[in-house]
C-alpha positions as CSV (number, residue, x, y, z in Angstrom):
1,X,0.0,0.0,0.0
2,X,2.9,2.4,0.8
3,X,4.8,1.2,-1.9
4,X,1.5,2.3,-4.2
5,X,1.1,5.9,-2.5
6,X,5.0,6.5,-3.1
7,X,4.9,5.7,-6.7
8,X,2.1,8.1,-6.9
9,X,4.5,10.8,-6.0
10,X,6.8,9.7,-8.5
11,X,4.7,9.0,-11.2
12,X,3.7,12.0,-13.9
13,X,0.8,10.5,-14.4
14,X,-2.3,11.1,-16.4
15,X,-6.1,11.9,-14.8
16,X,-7.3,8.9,-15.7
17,X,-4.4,6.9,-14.6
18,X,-4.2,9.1,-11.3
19,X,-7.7,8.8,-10.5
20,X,-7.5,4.8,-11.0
21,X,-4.9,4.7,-8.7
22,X,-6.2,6.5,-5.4
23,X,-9.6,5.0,-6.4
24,X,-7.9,1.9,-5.9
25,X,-6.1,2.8,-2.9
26,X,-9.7,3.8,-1.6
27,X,-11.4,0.8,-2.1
28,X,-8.5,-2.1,-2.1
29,X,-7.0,-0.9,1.5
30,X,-8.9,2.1,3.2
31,X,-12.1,1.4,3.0
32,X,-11.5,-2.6,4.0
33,X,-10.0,-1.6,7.0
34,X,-12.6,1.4,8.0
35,X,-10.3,4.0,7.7
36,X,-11.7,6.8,6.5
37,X,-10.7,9.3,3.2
38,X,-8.9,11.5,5.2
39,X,-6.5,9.1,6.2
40,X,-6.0,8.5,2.8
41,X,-5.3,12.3,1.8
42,X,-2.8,12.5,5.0
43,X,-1.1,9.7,3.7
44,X,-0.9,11.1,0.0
45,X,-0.1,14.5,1.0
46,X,-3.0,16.2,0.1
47,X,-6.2,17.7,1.4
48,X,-9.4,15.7,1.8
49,X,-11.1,17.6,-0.8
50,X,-8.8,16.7,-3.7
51,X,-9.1,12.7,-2.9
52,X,-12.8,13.0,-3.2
53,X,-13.1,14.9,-6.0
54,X,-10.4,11.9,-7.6
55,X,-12.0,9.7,-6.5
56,X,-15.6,11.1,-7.7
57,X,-13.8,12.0,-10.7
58,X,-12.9,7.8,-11.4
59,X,-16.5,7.1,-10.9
60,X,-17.9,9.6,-13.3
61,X,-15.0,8.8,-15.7
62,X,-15.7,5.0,-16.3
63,X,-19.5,5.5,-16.3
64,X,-19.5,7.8,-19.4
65,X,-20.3,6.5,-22.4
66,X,-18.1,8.6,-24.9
67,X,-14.9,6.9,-25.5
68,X,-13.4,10.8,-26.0
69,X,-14.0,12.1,-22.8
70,X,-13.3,9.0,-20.8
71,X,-9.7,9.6,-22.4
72,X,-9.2,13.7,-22.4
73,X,-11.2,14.9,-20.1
74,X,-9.4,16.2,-16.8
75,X,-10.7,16.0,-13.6
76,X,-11.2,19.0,-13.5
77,X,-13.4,18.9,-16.1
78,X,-15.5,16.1,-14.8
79,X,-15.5,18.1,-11.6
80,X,-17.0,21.6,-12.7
81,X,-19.8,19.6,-14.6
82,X,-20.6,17.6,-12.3
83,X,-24.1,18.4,-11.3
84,X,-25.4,18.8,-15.1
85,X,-27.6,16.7,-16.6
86,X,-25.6,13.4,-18.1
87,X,-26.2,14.0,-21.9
88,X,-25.2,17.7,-21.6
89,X,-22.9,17.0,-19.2
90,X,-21.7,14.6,-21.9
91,X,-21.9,16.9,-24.5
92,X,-19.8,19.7,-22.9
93,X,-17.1,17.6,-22.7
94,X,-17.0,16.0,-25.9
95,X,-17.0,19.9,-27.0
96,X,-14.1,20.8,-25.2
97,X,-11.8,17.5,-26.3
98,X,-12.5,18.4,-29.7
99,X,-11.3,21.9,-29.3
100,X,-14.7,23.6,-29.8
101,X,-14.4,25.2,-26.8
102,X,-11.9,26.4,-24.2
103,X,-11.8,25.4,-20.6
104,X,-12.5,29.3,-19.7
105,X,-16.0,28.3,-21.7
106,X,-16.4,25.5,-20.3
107,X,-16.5,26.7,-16.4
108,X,-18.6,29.4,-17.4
109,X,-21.0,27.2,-19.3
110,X,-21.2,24.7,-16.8
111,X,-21.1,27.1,-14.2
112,X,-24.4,29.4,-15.2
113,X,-26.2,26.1,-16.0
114,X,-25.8,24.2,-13.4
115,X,-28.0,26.0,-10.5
116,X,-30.8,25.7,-13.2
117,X,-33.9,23.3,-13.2
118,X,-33.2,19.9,-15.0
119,X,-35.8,20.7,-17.7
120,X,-33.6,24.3,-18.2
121,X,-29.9,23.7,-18.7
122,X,-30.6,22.7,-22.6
123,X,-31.6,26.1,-23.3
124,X,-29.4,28.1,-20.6
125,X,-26.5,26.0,-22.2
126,X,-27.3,26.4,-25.9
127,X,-27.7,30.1,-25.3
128,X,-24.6,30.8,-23.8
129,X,-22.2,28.3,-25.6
130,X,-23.4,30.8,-28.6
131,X,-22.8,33.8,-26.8
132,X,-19.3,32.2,-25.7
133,X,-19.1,31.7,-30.0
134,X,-20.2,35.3,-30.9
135,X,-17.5,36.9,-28.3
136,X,-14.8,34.3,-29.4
137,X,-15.7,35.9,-32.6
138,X,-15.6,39.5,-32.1
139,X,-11.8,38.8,-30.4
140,X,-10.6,36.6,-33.3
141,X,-11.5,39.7,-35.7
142,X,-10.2,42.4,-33.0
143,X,-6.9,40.2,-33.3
144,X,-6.8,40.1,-36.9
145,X,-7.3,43.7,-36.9
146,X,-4.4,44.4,-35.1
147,X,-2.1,42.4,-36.8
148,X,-3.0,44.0,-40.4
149,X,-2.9,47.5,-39.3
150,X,0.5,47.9,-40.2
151,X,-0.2,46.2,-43.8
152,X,-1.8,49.3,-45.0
153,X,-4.9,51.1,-45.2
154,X,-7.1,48.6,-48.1
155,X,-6.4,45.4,-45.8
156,X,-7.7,47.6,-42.8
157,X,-10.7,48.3,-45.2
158,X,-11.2,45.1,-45.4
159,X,-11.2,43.4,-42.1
160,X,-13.1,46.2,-41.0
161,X,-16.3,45.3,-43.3
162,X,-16.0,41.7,-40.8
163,X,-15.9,43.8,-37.9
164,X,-19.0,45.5,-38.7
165,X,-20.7,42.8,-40.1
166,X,-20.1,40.9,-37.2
167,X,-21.5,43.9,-34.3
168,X,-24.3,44.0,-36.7
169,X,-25.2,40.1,-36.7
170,X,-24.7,40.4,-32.6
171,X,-27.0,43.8,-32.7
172,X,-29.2,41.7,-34.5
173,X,-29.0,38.9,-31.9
174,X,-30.2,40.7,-28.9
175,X,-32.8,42.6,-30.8
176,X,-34.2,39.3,-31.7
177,X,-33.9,38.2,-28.1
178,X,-35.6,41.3,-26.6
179,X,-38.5,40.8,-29.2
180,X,-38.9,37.5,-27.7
181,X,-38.7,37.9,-24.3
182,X,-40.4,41.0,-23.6
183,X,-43.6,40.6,-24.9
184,X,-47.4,40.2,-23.0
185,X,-47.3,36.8,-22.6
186,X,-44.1,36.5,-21.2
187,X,-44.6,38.8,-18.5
188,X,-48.1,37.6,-17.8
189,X,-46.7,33.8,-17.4
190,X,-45.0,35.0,-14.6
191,X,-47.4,34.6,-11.3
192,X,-45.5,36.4,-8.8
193,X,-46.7,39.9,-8.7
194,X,-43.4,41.2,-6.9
195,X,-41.5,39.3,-10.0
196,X,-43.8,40.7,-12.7
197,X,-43.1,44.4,-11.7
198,X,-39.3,43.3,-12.0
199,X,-39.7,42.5,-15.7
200,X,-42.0,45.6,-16.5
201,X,-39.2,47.4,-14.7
202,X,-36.9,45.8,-17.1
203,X,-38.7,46.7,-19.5
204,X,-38.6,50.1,-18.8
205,X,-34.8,50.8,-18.1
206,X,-34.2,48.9,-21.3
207,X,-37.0,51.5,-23.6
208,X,-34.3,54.4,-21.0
209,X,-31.5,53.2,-22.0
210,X,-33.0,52.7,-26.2
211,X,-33.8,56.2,-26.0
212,X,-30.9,58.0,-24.2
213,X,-28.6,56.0,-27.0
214,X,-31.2,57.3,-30.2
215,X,-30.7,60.8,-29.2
216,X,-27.4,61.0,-28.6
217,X,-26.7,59.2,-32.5
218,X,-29.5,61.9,-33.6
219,X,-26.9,64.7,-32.5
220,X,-24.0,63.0,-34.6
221,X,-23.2,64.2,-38.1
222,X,-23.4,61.3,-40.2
223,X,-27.0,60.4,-38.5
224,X,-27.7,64.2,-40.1
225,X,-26.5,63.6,-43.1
């Protein structure tokens, strides 16, 4: 058993193959002779925490059923999503091994959707892995923009016309959204009277806000001309 925990130490080893082995450790010699996890974590040198979530981790791991993530995925990974429903959960991950989105994403993702109902994180995690997209977006062309500055004024022209198209599509994207959401019915489904003020308040700061923005572009030349 000591000879196991000392090779840990020594061993740059994989998730996968590091979760196996305290797993192992767990259920082989600890948990056989009562002892309990934090007499494991003492004797591996780390904090209690860390051997549950490995241990956790193991379990998760070699229940999924997508060959990819039971091979990339980190635990930390399997840890922030942990909580998610299993084919989104699922989903997630397969995203990030194939590079479709970034860890960053991924704990914000997972992060917003999680506190959600069961019957919600679909939705909540559709709408923000494409807001995650549109800002990846918007920096990819802010990057390019940057880098052919110094190539002269026609290739500036020309990145630019992406730029804009892009802040249009996104204008056009939460336009859509507030169509959506704000309308009678919306506001009517929801029962709480103390809530429903809320969203007419919405409302309201958001016709402010629309207005203060229109006259200020009415006072600009172009908007004149």
């Amino acid at each position: 058993m000591y000879s196991l925990v000392e090779n840990l130490h020594r061993l740059d080893l994989a998730p996968n193959e590091r979760e196996h082995a305290i797993y192992n450790l767990w259920t082989k010699f600890y948990e056989p002779q009562k002892k309990k996890r934090s007499d494991l974590a003492k004797d591996l040198g780390l904090d209690e925490s860390t051997v549950n979530r490995l241990i956790l981790s193991h379990e998760d791991r070699t229940g999924m059923r997508s060959a990819v993530v039971r091979e990339t995925a980190t635990t930390e990974d399997l840890h922030i999503t942990r909580g998610l429903e299993a084919p989104i959960r699922r989903e997630l991950l397969e995203k990030k091994a194939k590079g479709e989105i970034a860890q960053k994403e991924l704990e914000d993702i997972a992060a917003t959707a999680r506190g959600a109902p069961p019957e919600k994180q679909r939705g909540i995690v559709e709408h923000v892995t494409r807001e995650v997209h549109k800002a990846r977006e918007l920096v990819q062309v802010a990057r390019e923009e940057a880098r052919v500055f110094s190539k002269g004024e026609s290739a500036r022209v020309e990145i630019r016309v992406g730029a804009d198209e892009n802040r249009l599509r996104r204008l056009a994207d939460v336009s859509k959204d507030v169509r959506s959401y704000f309308t009678v019915a919306n506001i009517e489904m929801i029962k709480n009277d103390a809530f429903r003020w809320k969203a007419v308040e919405l409302m309201e700061k958001t016709r402010e806000h629309c207005d203060r923005v229109l006259r200020q572009l009415q006072s600009r030349k172009w908007y004149k001309d």
